[in-house]
C-alpha positions as CSV (number, residue, x, y, z in Angstrom):
1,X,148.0,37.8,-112.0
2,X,145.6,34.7,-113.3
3,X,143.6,32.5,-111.2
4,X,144.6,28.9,-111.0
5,X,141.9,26.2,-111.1
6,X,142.3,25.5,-107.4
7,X,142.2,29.6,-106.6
8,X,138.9,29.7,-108.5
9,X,137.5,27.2,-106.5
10,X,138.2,28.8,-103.3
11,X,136.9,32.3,-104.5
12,X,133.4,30.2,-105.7
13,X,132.8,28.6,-102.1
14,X,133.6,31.7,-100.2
15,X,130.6,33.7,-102.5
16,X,128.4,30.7,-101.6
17,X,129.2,31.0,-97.9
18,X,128.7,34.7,-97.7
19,X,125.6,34.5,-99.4
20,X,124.5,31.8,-97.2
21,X,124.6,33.1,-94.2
22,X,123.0,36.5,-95.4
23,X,119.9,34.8,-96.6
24,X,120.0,32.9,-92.8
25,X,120.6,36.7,-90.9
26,X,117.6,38.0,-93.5
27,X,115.1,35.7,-92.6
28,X,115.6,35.0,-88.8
29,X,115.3,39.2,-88.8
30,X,112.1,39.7,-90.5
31,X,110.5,36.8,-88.9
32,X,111.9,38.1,-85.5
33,X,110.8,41.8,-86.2
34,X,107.1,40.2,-86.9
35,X,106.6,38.4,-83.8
36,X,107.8,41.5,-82.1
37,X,105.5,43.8,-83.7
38,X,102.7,41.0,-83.0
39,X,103.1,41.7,-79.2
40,X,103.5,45.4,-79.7
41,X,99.9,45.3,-81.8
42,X,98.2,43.6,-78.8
43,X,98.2,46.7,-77.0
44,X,99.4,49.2,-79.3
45,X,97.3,52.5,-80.1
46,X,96.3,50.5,-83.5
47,X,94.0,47.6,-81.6
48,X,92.8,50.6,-79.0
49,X,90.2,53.9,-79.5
50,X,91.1,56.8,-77.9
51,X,88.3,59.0,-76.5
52,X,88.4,62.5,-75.1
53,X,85.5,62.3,-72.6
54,X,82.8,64.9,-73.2
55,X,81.3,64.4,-70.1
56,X,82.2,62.7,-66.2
57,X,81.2,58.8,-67.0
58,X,82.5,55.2,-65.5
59,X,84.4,52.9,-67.9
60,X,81.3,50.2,-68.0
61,X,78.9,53.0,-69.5
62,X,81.7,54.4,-71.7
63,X,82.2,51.0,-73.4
64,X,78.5,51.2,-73.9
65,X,78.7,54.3,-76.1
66,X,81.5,53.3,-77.9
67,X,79.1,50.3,-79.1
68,X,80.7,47.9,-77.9
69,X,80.0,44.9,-75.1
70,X,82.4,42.9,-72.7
71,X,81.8,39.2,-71.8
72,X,82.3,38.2,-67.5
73,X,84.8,36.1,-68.7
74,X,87.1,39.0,-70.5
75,X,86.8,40.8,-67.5
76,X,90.4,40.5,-65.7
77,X,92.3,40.3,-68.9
78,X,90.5,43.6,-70.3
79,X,91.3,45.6,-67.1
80,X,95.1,44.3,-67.4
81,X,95.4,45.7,-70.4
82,X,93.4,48.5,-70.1
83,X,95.5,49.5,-66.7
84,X,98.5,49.3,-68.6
85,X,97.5,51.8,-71.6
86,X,95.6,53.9,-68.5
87,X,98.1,54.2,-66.2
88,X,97.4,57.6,-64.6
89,X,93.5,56.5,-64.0
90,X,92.9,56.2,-60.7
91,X,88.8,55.3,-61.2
92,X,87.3,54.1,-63.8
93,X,83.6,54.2,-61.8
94,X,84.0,57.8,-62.1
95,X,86.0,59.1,-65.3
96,X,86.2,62.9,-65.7
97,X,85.1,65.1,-68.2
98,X,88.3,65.9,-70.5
99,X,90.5,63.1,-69.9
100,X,91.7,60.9,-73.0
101,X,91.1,57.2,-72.8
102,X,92.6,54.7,-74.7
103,X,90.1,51.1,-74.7
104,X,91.9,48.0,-75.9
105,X,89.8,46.2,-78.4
106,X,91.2,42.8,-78.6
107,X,88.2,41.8,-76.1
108,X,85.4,44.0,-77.0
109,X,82.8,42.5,-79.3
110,X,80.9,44.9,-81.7
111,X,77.4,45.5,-79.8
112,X,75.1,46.3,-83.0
113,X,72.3,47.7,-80.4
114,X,74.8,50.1,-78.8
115,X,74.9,53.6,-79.6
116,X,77.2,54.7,-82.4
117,X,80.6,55.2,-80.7
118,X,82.6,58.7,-80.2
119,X,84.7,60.3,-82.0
120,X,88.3,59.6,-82.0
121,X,90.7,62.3,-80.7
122,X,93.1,63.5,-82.6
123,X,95.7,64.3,-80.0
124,X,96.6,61.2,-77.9
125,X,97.0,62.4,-74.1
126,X,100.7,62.0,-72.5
127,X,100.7,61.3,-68.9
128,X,103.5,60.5,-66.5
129,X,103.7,56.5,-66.1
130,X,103.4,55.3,-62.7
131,X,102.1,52.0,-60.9
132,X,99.0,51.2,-61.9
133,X,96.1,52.0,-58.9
134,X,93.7,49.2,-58.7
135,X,91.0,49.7,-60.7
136,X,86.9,48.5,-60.4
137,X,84.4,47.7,-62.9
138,X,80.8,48.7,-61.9
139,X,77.9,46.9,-61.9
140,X,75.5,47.7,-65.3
141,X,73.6,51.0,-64.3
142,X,75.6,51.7,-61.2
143,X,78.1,54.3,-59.8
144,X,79.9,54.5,-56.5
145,X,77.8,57.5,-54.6
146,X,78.2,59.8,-52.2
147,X,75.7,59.2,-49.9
148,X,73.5,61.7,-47.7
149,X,74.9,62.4,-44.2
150,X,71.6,61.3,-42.7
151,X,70.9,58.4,-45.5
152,X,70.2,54.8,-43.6
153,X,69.1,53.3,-46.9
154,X,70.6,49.7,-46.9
155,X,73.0,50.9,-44.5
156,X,73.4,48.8,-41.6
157,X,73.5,50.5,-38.0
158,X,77.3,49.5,-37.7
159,X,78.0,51.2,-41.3
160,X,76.5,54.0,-40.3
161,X,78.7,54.5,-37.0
162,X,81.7,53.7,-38.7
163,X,81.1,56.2,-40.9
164,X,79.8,59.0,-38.5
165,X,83.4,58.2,-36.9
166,X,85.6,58.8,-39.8
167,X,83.4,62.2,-41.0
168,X,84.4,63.3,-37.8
169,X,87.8,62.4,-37.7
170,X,88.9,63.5,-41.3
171,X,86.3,65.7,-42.9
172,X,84.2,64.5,-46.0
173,X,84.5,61.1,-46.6
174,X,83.2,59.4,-50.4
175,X,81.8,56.0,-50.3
176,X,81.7,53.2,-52.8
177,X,79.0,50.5,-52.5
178,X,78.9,49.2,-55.9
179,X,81.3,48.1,-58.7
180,X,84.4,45.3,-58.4
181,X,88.1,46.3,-57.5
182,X,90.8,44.6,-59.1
183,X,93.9,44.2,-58.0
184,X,97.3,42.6,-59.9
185,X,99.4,41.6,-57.1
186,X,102.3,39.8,-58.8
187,X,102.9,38.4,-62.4
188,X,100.6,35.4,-61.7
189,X,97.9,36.9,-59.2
190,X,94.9,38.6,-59.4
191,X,92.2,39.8,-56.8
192,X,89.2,41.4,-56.8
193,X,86.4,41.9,-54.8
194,X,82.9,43.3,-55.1
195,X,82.3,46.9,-53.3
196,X,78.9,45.3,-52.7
197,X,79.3,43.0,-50.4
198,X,83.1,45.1,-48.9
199,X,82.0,48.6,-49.3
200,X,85.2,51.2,-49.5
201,X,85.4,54.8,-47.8
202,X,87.8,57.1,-49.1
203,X,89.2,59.5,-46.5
204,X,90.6,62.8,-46.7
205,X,94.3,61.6,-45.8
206,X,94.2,59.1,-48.7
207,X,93.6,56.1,-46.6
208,X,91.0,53.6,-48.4
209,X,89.0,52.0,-45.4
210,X,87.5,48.6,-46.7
211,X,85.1,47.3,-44.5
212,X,84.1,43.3,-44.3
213,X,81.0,43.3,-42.4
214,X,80.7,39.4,-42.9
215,X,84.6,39.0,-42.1
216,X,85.4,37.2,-45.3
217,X,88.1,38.3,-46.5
218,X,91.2,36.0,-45.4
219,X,94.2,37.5,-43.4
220,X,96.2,36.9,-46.3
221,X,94.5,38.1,-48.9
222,X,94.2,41.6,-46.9
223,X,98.3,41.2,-46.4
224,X,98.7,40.5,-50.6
225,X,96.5,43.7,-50.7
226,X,98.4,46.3,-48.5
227,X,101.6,44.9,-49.4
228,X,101.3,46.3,-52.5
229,X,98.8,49.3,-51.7
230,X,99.4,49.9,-47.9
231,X,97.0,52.7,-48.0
232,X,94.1,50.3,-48.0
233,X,92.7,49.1,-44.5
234,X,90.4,46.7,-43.7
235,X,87.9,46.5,-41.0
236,X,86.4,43.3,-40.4
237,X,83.5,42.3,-38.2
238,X,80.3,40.4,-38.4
239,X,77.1,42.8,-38.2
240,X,75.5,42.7,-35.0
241,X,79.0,42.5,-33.1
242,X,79.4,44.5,-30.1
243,X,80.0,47.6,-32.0
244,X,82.0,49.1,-29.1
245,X,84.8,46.3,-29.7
246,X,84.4,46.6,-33.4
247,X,84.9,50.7,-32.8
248,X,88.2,49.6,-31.0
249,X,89.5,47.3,-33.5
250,X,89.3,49.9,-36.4
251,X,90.6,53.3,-34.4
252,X,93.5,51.0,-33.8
253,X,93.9,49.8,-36.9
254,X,93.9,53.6,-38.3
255,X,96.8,54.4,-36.0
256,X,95.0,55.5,-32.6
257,X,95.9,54.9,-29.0
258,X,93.0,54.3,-27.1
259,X,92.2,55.1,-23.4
260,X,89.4,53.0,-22.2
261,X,86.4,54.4,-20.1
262,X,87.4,57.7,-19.1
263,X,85.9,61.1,-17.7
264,X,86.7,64.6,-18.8
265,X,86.1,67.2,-16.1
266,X,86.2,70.5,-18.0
267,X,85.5,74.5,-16.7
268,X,85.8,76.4,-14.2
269,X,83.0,77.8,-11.6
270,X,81.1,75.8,-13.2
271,X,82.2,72.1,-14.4
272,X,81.1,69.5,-16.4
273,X,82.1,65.9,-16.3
274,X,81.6,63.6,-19.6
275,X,82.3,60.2,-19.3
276,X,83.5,58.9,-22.7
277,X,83.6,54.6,-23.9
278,X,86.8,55.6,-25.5
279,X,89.6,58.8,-25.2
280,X,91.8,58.9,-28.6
281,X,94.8,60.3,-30.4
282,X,97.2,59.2,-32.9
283,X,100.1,57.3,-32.1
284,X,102.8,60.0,-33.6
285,X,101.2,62.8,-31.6
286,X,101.9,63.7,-27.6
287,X,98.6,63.3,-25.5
288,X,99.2,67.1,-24.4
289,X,100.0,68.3,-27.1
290,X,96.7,68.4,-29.0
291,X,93.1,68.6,-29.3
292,X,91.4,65.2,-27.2
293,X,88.9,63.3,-29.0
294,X,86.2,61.5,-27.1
295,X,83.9,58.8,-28.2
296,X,80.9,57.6,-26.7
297,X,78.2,54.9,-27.6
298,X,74.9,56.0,-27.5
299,X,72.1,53.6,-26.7
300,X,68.3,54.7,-27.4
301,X,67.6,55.7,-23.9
302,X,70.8,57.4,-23.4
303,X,70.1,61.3,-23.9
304,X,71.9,62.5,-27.4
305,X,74.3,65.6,-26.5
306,X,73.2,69.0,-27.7
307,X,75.1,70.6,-30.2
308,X,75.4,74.3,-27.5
309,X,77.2,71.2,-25.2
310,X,79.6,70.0,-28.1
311,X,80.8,73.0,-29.1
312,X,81.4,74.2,-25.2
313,X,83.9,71.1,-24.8
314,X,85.6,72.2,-28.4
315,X,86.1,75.8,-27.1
316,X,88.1,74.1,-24.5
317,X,89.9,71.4,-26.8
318,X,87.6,68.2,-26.4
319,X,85.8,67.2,-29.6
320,X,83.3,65.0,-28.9
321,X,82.0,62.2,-31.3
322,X,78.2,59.9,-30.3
323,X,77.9,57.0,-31.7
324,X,74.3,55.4,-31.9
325,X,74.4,51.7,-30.8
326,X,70.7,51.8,-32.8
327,X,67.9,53.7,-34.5
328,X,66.5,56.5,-32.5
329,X,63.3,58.7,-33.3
330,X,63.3,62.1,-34.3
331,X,61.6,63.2,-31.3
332,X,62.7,66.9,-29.8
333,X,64.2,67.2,-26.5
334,X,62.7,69.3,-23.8
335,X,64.3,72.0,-22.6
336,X,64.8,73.8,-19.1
337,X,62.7,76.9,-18.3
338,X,65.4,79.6,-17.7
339,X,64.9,82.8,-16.0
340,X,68.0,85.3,-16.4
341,X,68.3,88.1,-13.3
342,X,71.9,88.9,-14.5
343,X,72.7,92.7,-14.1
344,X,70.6,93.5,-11.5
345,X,73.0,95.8,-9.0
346,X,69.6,96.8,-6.7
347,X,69.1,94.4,-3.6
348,X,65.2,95.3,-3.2
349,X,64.7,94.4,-7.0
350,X,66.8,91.2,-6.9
351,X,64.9,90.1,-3.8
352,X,61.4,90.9,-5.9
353,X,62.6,89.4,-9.0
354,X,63.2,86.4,-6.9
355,X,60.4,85.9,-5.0
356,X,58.6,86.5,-8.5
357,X,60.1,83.7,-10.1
358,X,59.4,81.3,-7.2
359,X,56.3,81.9,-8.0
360,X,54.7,84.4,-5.1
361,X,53.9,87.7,-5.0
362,X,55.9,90.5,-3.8
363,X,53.6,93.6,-2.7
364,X,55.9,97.1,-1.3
365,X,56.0,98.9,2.1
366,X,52.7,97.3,3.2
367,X,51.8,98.5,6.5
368,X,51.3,95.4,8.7
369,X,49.0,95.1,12.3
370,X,51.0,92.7,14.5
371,X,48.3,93.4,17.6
372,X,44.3,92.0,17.3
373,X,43.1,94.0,20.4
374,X,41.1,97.8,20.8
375,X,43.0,99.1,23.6
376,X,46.6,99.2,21.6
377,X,48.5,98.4,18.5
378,X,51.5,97.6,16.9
379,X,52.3,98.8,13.4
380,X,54.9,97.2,11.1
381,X,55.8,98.8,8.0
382,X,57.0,95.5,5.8
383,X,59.6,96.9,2.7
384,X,58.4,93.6,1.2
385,X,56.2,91.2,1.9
386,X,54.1,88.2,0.5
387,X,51.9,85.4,1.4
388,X,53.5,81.6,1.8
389,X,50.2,79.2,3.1
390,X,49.0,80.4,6.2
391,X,51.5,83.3,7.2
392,X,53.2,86.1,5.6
393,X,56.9,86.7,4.9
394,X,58.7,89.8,5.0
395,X,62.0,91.4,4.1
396,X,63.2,94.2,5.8
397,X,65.8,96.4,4.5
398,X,66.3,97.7,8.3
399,X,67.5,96.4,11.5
400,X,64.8,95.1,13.7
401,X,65.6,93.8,17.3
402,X,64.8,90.4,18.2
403,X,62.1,91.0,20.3
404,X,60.7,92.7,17.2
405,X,60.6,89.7,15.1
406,X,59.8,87.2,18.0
407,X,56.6,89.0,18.6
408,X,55.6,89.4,14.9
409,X,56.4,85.0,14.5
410,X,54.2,84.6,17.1
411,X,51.5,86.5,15.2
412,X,52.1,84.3,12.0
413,X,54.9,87.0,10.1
414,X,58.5,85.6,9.2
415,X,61.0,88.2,8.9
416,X,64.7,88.5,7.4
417,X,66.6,91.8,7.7
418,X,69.2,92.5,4.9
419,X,72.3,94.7,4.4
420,X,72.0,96.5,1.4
421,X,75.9,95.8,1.5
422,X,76.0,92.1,1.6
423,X,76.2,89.8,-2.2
424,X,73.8,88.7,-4.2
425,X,74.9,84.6,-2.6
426,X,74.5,86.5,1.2
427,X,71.0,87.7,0.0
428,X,69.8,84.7,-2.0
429,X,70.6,82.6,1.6
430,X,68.8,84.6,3.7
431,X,65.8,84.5,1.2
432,X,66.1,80.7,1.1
433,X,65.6,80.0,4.8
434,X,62.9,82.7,5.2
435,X,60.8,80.0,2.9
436,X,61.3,77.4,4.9
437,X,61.8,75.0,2.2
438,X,64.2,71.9,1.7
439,X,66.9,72.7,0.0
440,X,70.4,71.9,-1.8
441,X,73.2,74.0,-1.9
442,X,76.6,72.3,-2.7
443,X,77.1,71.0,-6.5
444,X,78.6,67.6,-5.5
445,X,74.9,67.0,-3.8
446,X,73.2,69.0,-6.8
447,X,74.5,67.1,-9.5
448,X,72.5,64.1,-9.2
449,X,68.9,66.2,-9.5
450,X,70.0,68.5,-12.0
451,X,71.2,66.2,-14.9
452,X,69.1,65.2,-16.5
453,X,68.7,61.5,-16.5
454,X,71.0,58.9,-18.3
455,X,72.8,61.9,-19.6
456,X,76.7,60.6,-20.5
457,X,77.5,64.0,-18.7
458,X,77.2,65.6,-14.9
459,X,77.0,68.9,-14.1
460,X,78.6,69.9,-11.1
461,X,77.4,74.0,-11.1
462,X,77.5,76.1,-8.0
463,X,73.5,76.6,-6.7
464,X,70.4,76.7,-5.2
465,X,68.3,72.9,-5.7
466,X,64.8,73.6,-4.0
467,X,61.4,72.9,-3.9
468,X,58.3,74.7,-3.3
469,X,54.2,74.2,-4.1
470,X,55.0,76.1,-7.2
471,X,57.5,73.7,-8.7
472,X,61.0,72.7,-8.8
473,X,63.8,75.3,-8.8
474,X,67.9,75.6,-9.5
475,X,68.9,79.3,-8.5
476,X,72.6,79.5,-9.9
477,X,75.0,82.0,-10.8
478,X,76.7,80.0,-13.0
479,X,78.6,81.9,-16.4
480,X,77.3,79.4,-18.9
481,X,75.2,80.7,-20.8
482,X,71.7,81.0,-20.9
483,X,70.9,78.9,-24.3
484,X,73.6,75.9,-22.8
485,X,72.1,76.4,-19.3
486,X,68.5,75.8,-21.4
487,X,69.8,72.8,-23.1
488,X,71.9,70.8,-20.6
489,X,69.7,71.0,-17.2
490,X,67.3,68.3,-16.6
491,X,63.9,69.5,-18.1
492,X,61.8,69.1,-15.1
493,X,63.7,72.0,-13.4
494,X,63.1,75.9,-13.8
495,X,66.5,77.9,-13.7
496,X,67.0,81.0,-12.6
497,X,70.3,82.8,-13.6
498,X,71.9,85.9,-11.3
């Protein structure tokens, strides 16, 4: 069939049409595929280098060797973008050896003095996307560092006790003093903060303590912060604040319940009492249940604990943490003489062993004259005797009569009889009033001359406290042993063990 005029006409337009709006559909495509692949380029592995790290380095040094420089004002942008082709870095102050990292160019300028750059890697790493960790730039020629455990360089004294407390409460514990942290808490906010002046300890159970020794850091900026990362705390105080309230403050804020000014009475026979500033445990756990921990502050004339004390409470469950409220010298601490008689089963050689000790001198089956005149005499044969001042002591191992032992007082000679059958604490009493000397013999009444002085502990041990011209004396037969015995008791005292 033909095509009229007016049918032609109609076919024409149509074409036009079509050809119209394919031209319109072309265009707005490409252009829309170009601006699309603009955004992409921005961050795509084209405008980045990807490096396999040959060694452990920081970002800031890597950049370096790349030969390439960053300007303070580039700063926050470059770590956004960075983050987001990074995203299963968790550091960039410490980078480990073998992990591929991409570094977007767009705000790196071409340093001509910086060593020639690494190679590329040929295999771009694939890790498993996550939220981003905030991330820190260091300062130039710094790292975060692990410090010493007995390092006080430009540590201050409250630093220093914090971080005694959390070693002790969860193991090792990494600390970062230099570099920034940055932190993208929304679309439109940033924060970041310098580890400087805020330094951060790391702990064991993946809890990032921040501390703010100058308290600057707002309320809400802390909020923003944990709101997004709740591991992060934040311990704020102002350096030379009571450290015992700021102590409080952060065991709280790490999830502790704290018992205020308490005592710990722990043993047996023999007990020990340690008064503790603070008794803690964690919220979720039963007080019974597990191990206490006590925390005490320890002032420079307070007397330090010794280590044979601290592990005796954490035999018995009670770990013990000191605290130094300030600088102390490394002076040693004198120890307690300690004699040990333990074992002996023989009552004469207990009795000599004593008397030794005390500081006299025992002679055997000395044949004594109790009479001064020609025309009699009267004979005593002493199992043991010595000399105490002006008259002379004896133990028999025999029954005298009274009027035996009146008549040899009267002639200047002190005598005790003793039952090979009675205890060593039957023995030891006897021995004790034979001298003469003052004496203490209950713990509650021992304690106070035995500990030694502003000791945060008192020892409440079952004993002999005496004195005699040849010194100071605690007779005990206490089971501690020997080396805690040597440690714990005041200094002044010589100890004899039985």
């Amino acid at each position: 069939m033909g095509l009229t005029y007016s049918n032609s006409r109609r076919l024409v337009s149509s074409v036009a049409l079509f050809f119209f709006i394919f031209v319109t559909l072309t265009v707005t495509f490409a252009a829309t595929d170009s601006a699309v692949r603009s955004r992409r380029n921005q961050t795509s592995p084209a405008h980045s280098l990807q490096v396999r790290l040959a060694d452990d380095t920081s970002l800031h040094q890597l950049i370096q060797k790349a030969g390439y420089s960053l300007a303070d004002k580039d700063v926050a942008v470059f770590l956004a973008e960075f983050s987001t082709l990074n995203e299963g870095l968790k550091s960039i102050s410490s980078i480990k050896k073998g992990t591929v990292v991409r570094l977007p160019l767009s705000h790196l300028a071409k340093d001509t003095t910086a060593p020639a750059r690494p190679q590329k890697s040929r295999r771009p790493a694939t890790q498993k996307k996550k939220a981003p960790d905030p991330v820190e730039i260091p300062r130039r020629n710094t790292e975060p560092v692990m410090l010493p455990e007995h390092s006080s360089a430009r540590r201050p004294q409250t630093i220093q006790a914090i971080r005694r407390l959390v070693e002790e409460l969860y193991g090792v514990v990494v600390m970062e003093q230099a570099g920034l942290k940055y932190f993208s808490v929304g679309q439109r906010s940033e924060i970041s903060f310098d580890t400087t002046s805020f330094p951060l300890m790391v702990l064991s159970n993946g809890v990032v303590l921040v501390l703010d020794p100058s308290a600057a850091l707002p309320a809400e900026i802390r909020q923003m912060i944990r709101m997004v990362w709740p591991e992060y705390v934040f311990a704020s105080y102002r350096e030379g604040q009571d450290l015992r309230t700021v102590i409080d403050n952060l065991l709280v804020s790490l999830g502790y319940t704290v018992s205020r000014d308490r005592t710990l009475v722990a043993g047996g026979h023999s007990q020990i009492e340690y008064h503790a500033d603070f008794v803690i445990f964690r919220k979720e756990d039963e007080l019974l249940e597990g191990d206490l921990t006590a925390v005490t502050f320890i002032s420079p004339q307070d007397r330090e604990l010794p280590e044979s004390l601290v592990q005796w409470f954490r035999a018995r469950d009670i770990r013990l943490i000191q605290l130094a409220t300030a600088e102390k010298g490394s002076a040693g601490r004198a120890k307690a003489e300690v004699a040990e008689l333990r074992g002996l089963t023989d009552s004469r050689a207990f009795v000599e062993s004593i008397i030794t000790r005390l500081g006299y001198i025992p002679s055997r089956d000395v044949v004594l004259s109790l009479s001064d005149r020609k025309d009699f005499t009267y004979k005593l044969r002493a199992d043991i005797s010595f000399a105490s001042g002006p008259r002379t002591k004896v133990v028999e191992f025999a029954d005298l009569s009274e009027q035996e032992i009146a008549f040899a007082r009267k002639r200047g000679i002190d005598i005790i009889c003793i039952d090979v059958r009675e205890d060593d604490q039957a023995v030891l009493k006897k021995l004790i009033d034979l001298l003469g000397v003052a004496h203490i013999d209950t713990p509650e009444s021992s304690a106070a001359y035995i500990t030694p002085r502003n000791a945060k502990y008192r020892l409440a041990l079952q004993g002999v406290y005496l004195k005699t011209q040849k010194g100071t004396f605690f007779i005990t037969d206490s089971e501690l042993e020997t080396e805690l015995l040597r440690d714990i008791v005041d200094p002044g005292l010589k100890v004899i063990t039985y």
